[in-house]
C-alpha positions in Angstrom: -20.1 -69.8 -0.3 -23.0 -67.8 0.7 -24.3 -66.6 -2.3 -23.3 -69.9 -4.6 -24.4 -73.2 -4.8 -21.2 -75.2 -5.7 -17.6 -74.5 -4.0 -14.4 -76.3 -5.5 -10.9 -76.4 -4.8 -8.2 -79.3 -5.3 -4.8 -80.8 -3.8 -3.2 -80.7 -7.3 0.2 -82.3 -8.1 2.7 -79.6 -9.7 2.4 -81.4 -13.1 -1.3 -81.1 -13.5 -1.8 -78.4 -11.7 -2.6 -76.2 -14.5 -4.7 -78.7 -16.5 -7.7 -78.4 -14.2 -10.1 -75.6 -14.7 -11.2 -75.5 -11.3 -12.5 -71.7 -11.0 -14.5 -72.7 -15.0 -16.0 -75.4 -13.7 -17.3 -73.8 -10.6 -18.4 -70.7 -12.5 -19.8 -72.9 -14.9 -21.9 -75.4 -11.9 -23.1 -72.0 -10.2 -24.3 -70.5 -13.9 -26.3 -73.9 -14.7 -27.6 -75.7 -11.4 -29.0 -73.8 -9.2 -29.3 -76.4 -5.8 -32.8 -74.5 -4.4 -34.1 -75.1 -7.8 -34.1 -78.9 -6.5 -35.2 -78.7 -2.9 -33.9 -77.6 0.3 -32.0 -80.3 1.6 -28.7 -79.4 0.0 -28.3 -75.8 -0.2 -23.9 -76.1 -1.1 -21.9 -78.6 -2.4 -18.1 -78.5 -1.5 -16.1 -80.6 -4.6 -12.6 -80.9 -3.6 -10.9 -82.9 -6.3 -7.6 -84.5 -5.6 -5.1 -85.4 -8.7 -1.7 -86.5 -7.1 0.1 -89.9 -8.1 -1.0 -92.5 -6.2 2.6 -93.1 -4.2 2.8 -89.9 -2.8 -0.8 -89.8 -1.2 -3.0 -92.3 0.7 -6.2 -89.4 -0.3 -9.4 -91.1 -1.0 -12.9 -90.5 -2.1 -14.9 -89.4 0.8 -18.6 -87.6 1.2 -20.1 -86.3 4.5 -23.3 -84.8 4.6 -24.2 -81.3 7.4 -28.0 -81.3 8.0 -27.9 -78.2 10.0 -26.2 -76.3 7.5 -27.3 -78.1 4.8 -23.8 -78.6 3.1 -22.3 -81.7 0.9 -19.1 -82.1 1.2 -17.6 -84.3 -1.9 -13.8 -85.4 -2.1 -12.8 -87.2 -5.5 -9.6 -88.6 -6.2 -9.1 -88.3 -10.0 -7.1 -90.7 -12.0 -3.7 -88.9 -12.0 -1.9 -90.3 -15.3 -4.3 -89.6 -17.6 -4.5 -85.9 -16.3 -0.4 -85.4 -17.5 -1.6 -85.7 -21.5 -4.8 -83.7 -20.8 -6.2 -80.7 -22.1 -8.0 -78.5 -19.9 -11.4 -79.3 -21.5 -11.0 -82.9 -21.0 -9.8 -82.7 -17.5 -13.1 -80.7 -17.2 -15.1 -83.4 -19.1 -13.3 -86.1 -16.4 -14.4 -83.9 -13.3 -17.6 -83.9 -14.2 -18.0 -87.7 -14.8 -16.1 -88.4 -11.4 -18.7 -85.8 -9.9 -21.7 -87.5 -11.3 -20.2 -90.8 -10.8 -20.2 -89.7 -7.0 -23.9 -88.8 -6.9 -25.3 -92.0 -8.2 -22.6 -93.9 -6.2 -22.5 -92.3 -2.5 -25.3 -89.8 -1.9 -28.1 -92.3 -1.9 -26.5 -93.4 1.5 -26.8 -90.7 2.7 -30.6 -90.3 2.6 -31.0 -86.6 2.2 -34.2 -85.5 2.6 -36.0 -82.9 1.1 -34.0 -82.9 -2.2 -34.8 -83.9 -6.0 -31.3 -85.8 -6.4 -32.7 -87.8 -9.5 -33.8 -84.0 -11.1 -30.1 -82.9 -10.4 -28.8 -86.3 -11.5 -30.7 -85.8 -15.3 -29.7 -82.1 -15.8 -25.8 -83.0 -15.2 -26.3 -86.2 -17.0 -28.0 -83.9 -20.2 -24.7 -81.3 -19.5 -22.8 -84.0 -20.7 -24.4 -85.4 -23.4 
């Protein structure tokens, strides 16, 4: 993670398994957003999106925050059924909303300094659009 701003990985059910493009949409965050290019406060963000039917997991959305090592840590449960009729490009499209929806929702607990989270929050936002 040394050399890259964003790190994902997921605890995937067999059935979608295939249906999220995890190593795209990392490629596609490190291409695009560049974390120094908003401050130093946050110098990695770990994703680590979860997509498992809700009996067969008690996983939950979670966000912790490393000062010293200035590292975001980000776990998103994603709605599983809609993921079994997806296409790879929407489950993309839902990642990213479930990772925005996470910055507005949880980081301004946090109270990270030294970071331009409404900069980062407007470039995603304009990804999407």
């Amino acid at each position: 993670m040394e050399d890259q701003s964003f790190e994902i990985s997921g605890v995937l059910h067999e059935q979608v398994a295939d249906k999220l493009p995890i190593v795209e949409l990392e490629d596609w965050l490190n291409l695009h957003f560049a974390l120094s290019s908003y401050g130093s406060g946050v110098q990695h963000i770990f994703l680590l999106f979860m997509a498992v039917p809700q009996e067969e997991s008690k996983l939950h959305n979670d966000i912790r925050y490393d000062s010293e090592t200035a590292l975001l840590q980000i776990s998103l449960r994603l709605p599983y059924e809609p993921l079994l009729d997806s296409t790879p490009a929407k489950a993309r499209l839902l990642m990213l909303e479930s990772f925005l929806a996470a910055l507005e929702s949880m980081v301004p607990e946090l109270e990270i300094e030294g970071f331009d989270w409404e900069e980062l929050l407007g470039d995603l936002r304009g990804a999407l659009e």
